[in-house]
C-alpha positions as CSV (number, residue, x, y, z in Angstrom):
1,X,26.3,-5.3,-12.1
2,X,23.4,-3.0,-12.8
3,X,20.2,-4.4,-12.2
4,X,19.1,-5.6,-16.1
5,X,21.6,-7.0,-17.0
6,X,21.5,-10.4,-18.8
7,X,23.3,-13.1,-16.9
8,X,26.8,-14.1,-17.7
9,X,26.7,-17.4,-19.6
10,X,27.3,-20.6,-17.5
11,X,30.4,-22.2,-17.4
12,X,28.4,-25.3,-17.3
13,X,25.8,-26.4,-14.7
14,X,26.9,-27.8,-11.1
15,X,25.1,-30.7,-9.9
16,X,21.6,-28.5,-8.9
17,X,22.5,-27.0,-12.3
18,X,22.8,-23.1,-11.1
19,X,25.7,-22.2,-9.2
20,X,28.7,-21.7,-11.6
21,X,28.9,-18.5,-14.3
22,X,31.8,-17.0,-15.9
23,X,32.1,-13.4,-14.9
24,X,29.7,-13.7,-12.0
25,X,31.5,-12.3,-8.8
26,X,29.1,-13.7,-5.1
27,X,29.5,-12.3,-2.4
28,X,29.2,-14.6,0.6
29,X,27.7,-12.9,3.9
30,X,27.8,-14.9,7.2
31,X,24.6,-14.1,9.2
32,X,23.1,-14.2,13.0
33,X,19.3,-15.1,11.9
34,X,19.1,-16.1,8.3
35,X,15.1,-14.7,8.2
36,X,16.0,-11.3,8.9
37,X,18.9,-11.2,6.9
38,X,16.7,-12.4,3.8
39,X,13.6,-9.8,5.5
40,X,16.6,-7.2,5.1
41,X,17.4,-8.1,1.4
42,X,14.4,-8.7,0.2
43,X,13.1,-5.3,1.2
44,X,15.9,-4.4,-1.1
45,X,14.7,-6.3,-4.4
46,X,16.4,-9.4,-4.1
47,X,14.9,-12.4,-4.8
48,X,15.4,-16.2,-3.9
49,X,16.8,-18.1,-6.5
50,X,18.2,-21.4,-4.2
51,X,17.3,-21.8,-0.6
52,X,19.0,-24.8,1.6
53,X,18.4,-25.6,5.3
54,X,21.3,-22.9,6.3
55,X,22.0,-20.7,3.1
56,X,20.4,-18.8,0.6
57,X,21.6,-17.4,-2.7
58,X,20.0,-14.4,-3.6
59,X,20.3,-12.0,-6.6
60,X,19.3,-8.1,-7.6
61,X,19.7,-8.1,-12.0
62,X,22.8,-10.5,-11.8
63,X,24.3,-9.4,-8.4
64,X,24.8,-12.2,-6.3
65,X,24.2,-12.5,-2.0
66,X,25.0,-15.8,-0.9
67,X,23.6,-15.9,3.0
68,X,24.8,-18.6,5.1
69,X,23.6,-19.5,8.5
70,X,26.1,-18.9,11.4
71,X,25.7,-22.5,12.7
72,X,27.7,-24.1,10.0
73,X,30.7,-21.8,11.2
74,X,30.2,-22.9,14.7
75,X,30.4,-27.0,13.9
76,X,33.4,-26.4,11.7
77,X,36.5,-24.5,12.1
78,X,37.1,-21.4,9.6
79,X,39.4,-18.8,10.0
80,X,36.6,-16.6,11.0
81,X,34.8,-19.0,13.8
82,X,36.4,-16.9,16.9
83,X,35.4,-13.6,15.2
84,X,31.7,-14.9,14.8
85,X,29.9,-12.4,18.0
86,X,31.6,-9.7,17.1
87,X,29.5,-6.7,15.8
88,X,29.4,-5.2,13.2
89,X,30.3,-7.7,11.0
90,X,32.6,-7.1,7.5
91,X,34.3,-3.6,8.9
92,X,36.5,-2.2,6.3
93,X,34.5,-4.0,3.5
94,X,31.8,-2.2,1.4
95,X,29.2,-4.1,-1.0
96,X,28.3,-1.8,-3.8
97,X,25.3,-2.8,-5.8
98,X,24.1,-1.4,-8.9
99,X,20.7,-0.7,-9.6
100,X,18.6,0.5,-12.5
101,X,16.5,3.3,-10.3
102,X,18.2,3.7,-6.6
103,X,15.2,6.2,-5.8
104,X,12.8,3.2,-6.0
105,X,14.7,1.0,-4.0
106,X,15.7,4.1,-1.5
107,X,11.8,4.3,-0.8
108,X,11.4,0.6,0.0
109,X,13.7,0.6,2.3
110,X,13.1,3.1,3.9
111,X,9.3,1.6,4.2
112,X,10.8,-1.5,5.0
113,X,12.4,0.6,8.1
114,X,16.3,-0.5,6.7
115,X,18.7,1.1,9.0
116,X,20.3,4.0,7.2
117,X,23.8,4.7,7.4
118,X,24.1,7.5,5.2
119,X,20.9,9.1,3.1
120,X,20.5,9.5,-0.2
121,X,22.7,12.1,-2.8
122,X,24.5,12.6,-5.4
123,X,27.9,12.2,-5.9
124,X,30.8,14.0,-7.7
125,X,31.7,10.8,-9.3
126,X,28.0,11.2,-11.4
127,X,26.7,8.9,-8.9
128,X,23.3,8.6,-7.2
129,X,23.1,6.4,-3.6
130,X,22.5,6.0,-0.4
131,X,24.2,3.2,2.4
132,X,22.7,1.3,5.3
133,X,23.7,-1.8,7.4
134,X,22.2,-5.2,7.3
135,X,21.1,-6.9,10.5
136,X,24.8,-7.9,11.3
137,X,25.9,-4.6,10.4
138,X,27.0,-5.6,6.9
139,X,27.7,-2.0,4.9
140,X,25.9,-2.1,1.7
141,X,26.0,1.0,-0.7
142,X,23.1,1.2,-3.4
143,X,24.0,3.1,-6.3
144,X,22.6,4.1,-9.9
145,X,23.8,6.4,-12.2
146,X,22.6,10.1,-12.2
147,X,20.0,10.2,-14.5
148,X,21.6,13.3,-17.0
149,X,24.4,11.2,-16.8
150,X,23.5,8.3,-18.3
């Protein structure tokens, strides 16, 4: 979803009235230290838009991070529990976010001092982006358009 982008419309309100919208797809990240995951996004342009004891539900223009505290995973058995100190976390899985200008958001993280995985180019595929890894080594990939493309 590029950043702009109005939101889907609700399938109807859950009982805090903001988690369920048609056409919405979350991604749900597991995480060592829920601060510095949400220090990480942040820096990024996310923003807050529910916060519980353990989990947080972010979004960037209708892309949606849902962050939950390891903790719960350790008190209750999910297919991932055993995997849970293994690092990086999510190999083989990419997280591509769309954004209306990935130059801005390039220089905040890199004054945020994100870790970088890859700088920032163009692509043949009329693409603009750059990659880095969260604090648990999630790979995110933040992407816009190029500009004469659009």
């Amino acid at each position: 979803m590029s950043a702009g982008q109005p939101a889907a419309p609700r399938d109807g309100p859950d009982s805090a009235g903001t988690w369920f919208r048609r056409g919405v797809t979350r991604v749900e990240f597991h995480v060592t230290d829920l601060e510095a995951s949400l220090e990480f996004y942040r820096a990024l342009g996310f923003r807050v838009v529910d916060r519980r004891e353990e989990m947080a539900r972010l979004d960037l223009g209708g892309a949606e991070l849902i962050l939950h505290a390891d903790a719960y995973l350790r008190d209750h058995e999910h297919y991932f529990t055993p995997h849970l100190d293994r690092s990086p976390r999510g190999v083989g899985v990419e997280v591509i976010v769309e954004v209306a200008d990935v130059d801005a958001v390039h220089a905040a993280a890199v004054a945020a001092g994100l870790r970088m995985v890859k700088p920032i180019q163009d692509r043949s595929w009329k693409a603009r982006d750059f990659r880095l890894a969260d604090p648990d080594g999630f790979f995110i990939r933040i992407t816009s358009p190029l500009r004469h493309e659009t």
